[in-house]
Structure formats: C-alpha cells, structure tokens
N, C-alpha and C positions, 0 to 999 in steps of 0.2 A: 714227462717225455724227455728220452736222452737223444742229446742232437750235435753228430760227429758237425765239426765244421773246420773242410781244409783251408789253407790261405787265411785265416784265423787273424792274421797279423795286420793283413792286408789292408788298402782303404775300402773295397765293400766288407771283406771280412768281418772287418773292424764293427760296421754300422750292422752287419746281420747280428753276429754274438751279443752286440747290449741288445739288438729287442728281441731274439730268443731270450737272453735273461731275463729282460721286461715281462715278458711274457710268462714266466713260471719253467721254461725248460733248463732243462740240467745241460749245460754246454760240453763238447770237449772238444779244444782248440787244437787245429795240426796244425805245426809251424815249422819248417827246415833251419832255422837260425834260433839259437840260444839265447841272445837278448832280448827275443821276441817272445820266451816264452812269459817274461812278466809281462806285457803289453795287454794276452789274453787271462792275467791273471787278474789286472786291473780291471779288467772290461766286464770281470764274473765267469770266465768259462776257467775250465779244468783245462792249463796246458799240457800237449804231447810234443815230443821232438822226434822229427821225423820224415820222410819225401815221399807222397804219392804217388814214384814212377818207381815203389821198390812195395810191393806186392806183400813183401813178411810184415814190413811197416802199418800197410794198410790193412792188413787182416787183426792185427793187435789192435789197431787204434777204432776198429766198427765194432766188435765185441760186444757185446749188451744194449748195442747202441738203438734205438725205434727209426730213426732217419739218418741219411748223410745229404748234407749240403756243400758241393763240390767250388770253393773260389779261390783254388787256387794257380797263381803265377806269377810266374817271375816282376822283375821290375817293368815297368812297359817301357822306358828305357833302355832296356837290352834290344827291343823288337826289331832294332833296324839292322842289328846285323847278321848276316847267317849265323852265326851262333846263335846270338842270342835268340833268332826267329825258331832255330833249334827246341831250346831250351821251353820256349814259351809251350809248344809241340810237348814237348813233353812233360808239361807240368799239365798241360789241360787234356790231350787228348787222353796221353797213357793213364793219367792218372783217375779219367771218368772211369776206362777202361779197367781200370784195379779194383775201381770201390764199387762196379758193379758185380765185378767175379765175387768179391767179396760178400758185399749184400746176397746175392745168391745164395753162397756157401754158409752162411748164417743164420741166414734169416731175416735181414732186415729190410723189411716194406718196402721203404722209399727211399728214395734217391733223388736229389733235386737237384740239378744243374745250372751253374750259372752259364750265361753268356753273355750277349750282346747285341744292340740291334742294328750296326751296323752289319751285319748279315745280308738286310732289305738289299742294300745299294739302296739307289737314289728313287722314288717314286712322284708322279704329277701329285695325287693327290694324297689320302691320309692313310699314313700305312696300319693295317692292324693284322692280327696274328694267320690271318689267312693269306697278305699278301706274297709275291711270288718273292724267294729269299734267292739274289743275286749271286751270293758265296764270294764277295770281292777278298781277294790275294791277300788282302790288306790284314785281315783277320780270319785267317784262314784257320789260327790255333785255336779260333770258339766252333767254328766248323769240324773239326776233328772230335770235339769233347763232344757236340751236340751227335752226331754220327753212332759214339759209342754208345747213348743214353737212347738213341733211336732204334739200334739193335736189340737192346734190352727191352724195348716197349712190341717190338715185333715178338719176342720170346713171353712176353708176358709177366716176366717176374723180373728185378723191383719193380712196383710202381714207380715208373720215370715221370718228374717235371721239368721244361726247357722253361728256363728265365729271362728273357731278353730286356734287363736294362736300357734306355738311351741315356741321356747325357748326366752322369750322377755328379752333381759337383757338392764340396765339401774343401776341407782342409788337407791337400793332396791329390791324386791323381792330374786328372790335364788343366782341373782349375786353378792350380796353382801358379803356372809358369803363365797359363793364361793372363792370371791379373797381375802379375810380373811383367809381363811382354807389356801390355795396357799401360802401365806405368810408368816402364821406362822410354815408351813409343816407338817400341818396334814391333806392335803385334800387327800383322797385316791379315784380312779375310782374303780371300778366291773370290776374283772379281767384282761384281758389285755386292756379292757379301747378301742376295735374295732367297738363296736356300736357306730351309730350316730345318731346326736343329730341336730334338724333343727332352726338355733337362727334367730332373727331378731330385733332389736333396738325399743328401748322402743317409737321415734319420727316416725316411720317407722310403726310402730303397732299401734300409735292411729291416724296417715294419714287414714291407711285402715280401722281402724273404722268409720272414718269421710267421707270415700266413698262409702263404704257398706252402713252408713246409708240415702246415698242419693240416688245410683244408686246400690245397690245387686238387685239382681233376685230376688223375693217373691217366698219363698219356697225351696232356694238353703243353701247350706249347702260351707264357704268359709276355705279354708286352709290360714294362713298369717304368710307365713315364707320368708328369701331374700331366696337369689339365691343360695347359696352353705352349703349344710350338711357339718357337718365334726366330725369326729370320735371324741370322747368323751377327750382321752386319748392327741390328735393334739391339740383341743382347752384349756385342763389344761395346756398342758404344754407353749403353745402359750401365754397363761396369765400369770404365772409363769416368764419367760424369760421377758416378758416386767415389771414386778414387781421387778424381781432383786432376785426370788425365789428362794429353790430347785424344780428342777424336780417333778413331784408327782411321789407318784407309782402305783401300784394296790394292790386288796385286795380281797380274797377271795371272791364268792359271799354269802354263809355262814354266814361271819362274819360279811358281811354287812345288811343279814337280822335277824342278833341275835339284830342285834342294831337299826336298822330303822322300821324293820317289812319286812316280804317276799315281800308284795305288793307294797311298797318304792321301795324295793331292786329291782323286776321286772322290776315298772317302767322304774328305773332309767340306768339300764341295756339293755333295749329295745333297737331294732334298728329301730330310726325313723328319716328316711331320705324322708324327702320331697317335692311336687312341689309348685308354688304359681302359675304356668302356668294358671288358672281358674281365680285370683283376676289379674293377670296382664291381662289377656283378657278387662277387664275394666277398663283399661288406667292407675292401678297404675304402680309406680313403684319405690326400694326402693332407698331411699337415699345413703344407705348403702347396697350394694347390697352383701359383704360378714361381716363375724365377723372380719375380717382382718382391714377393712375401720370402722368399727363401733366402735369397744374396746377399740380402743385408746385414742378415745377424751372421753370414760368416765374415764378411768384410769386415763386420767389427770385432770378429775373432782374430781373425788376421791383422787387424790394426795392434790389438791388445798383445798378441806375441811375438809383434816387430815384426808379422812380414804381410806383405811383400816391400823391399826395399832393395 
C-alpha cells in the first residue's frame, strides 16, 4: 500500500509515517521546507518538497499513490495572528480541497483527513462521534479541511475519513511548553481547572492513523482518544509532581481570555471527555490506554534531551 502523507514533518505527521512504515506501507512524505525532507527520510517515508495549496504539486505527489492522509499545517504558533490564522486556512482547508480534486482525477480511493476534537466545543457528558460539533472560531482551520472531505463524501468518490484526535501529547506540539510552564510555575488552568480534557500519546495516534487509513468506514467520521479523560487541573498537577514542580493553580477565566483570546480561553476551558469506543470497534487499541502509562516515558525523554529547562 502507497500512502501519500502531507505535513510529514509534523508532530502527528511524524507519529503517522513510522506506523504506516510499522505497518508494511510504502510512505511518501510532503513536506514545504527542505531540512524537513531528511526528518521524513529518517522516519522511513519517501520525502517530497512541496505546498498543498498549489494544485500542480499535489497532483505530482498522489500519483500511484492507494491513499492520501491529509496533516498538514502550519506552526500552531502562527494561529494567533491573522496571518498566521490565514496560513493555517490554507494549509488545511485548500489543501483537503486539492488532494481530493486530485484523488478524483487519479484514481485514488481514499482520503483520510486529519482534524481535531476540539470541533465538539464543550459537552456535560461523554462526547463521541455523533455528538453535536460546536465549530468554535478557535479552530475553525480543521473546520474548513473537514467541509472539503464532506463535499467529497456527498459526491461519492474518494472514500473520505474525518479524524478527530483529542489531546495528542508527545515530544512537541502543546505538551511541551505545557511541562515548561509546570516547571517554571507559571502554567495556570481556567478556573478551578474541572473540565476535562481527552489525551492520547503521540505512538498511539499515528497507529490509528495507520488503521483508519487501511480499514476506517468510508464516510465515517473517527474520535482517537485512550481510555480515560481526566480533569484538566488532575493532569497539571500529575505532571508537575512527576517534574518535581509547584502545584499549578487557577486563573480567572477573564484573564485568561484578556491574554489568549475568548476563543482560546473557551476552548481551552471546555469539557471534553470522550469515547474511542467506535475506533476500538476496529481492532485498535492503545498502547497507552491512560496519561498515567503514557507521561512518563516522555518525561524521561524530555529529561534525557535537556528539556524542559
């Protein structure tokens, strides 16, 4: 099986391409920056150079390809500013948008799209893939990618999958400044810090990308969280304690949208506790089935390469 995958460089990128390789598929990595293309060369996929808001690019790089797995975007650092919110826009909506005209014109099945499960917004109880999806502002660039992949499922061809990740943590993405903040004690939760929050490990989240892209349902929409939510406020200070930290505390939710933006602040505040009951129906399951079994061995990653310091 050949299995285009954008954002290749990326932190999910990263973790899909080794278990497609894991797995016996043949990779080929799209990456927009040059020093990235050895990252996917280490990883086992066939790097490409190139931008999936540029239509000639994408059509070269789905070529012979059985699947494309869409994860590509910008830094999530750029997000906060119109540009950059720009930018994000157009690495994920245009570029779902390219790899399906592509897929079309080709031939190629499937199409799997990453996004995100901050979509939900905030729910009482346990959200799973039927619950009602909020669309908060916050993340409105997996909204636009998911939109394109949903027009394609209306038309029938590629077989489209929606991915919805929650909280992927790993060496990068938002865990990193997290147990940075923890350690130098200024990471603060949104109020008392009882909303939850659904993680799942960065080796455990690109398995279920590399099973989605072989065996998802065409036209299903997948949740990929482990086994156990846990309140916002349980997992700082769970990370903390094994750091050798202070405690965190809380923080007004106010002053955490004077400084993030309300729709950060929302996000981030939301209660999203949810099932992966729908992806374990198809034989996954995670390695790491809580953030208890998973945290640890990257802490001691993180200890071993000097950071967080």
């Amino acid at each position: 099986m050949r299995v285009l995958v954008t954002g290749a460089a990326g932190f999910l990128g990263r973790g899909a391409v080794r278990a497609l390789v894991g797995s016996g598929a043949e990779v080929r990595g799209l990456v927009r920056r040059r020093p990235h293309l050895a990252i996917v060369r280490s990883d086992g996929g066939e790097p490409l150079l190139g931008d999936v808001a540029d239509p000639t690019t994408v059509a070269r790089s789905v070529s012979g390809c059985d699947a494309i797995l869409h994860l590509a975007a910008p830094s999530s650092a750029n997000s906060r500013t119109v540009l950059g919110l720009t930018e994000f826009v157009r690495s994920r909506a245009a570029g779902a948008r390219n790899l399906v005209r592509a897929a079309r014109a080709q031939g190629v099945p499937r199409v799997v799209i990453g996004s995100g499960y901050w979509l939900y917004g905030g729910h009482r109880g346990t959200i799973t893939e039927r619950s009602t999806s909020r669309n908060p502002i916050a993340v409105s660039y997996n909204l636009g990618a998911e939109r394109a992949g949903q027009a394609a499922i209306a038309e029938g061809f590629p077989e489209v999958i929606l991915v919805r990740p929650g909280m992927v943590y790993g060496i990068g993405a938002w865990f990193l400044p997290f147990a940075r903040a923890l350690q130098d004690g200024s990471y603060r939760y949104i109020g008392r810090g009882l909303n939850h929050w659904s993680p799942v490990s960065l080796g455990d989240s690109g398995r279920a990308f590399a099973l989605l892209t072989r065996k998802g349902k065409a036209g299903e929409t997948y949740l990929v969280v482990d086994d156990e939510p846990v309140q916002v406020r349980t997992l700082a200070e769970y990370v903390a304690q094994r750091l050798g930290a202070p405690l965190p505390r809380g923080e007004p939710f106010a002053h955490v949208a004077a400084e993030l933006g309300s729709g950060i602040a929302r996000a981030l505040s939301a209660n999203q506790a949810a099932s992966n009951a729908k992806l374990r129906a198809l034989g996954w399951k995670p390695k790491y089935p809580s953030y208890r079994d998973g945290i640890p061995p990257v802490l001691r990653e993180l200890a071993l390469s000097g950071t967080p310091g």
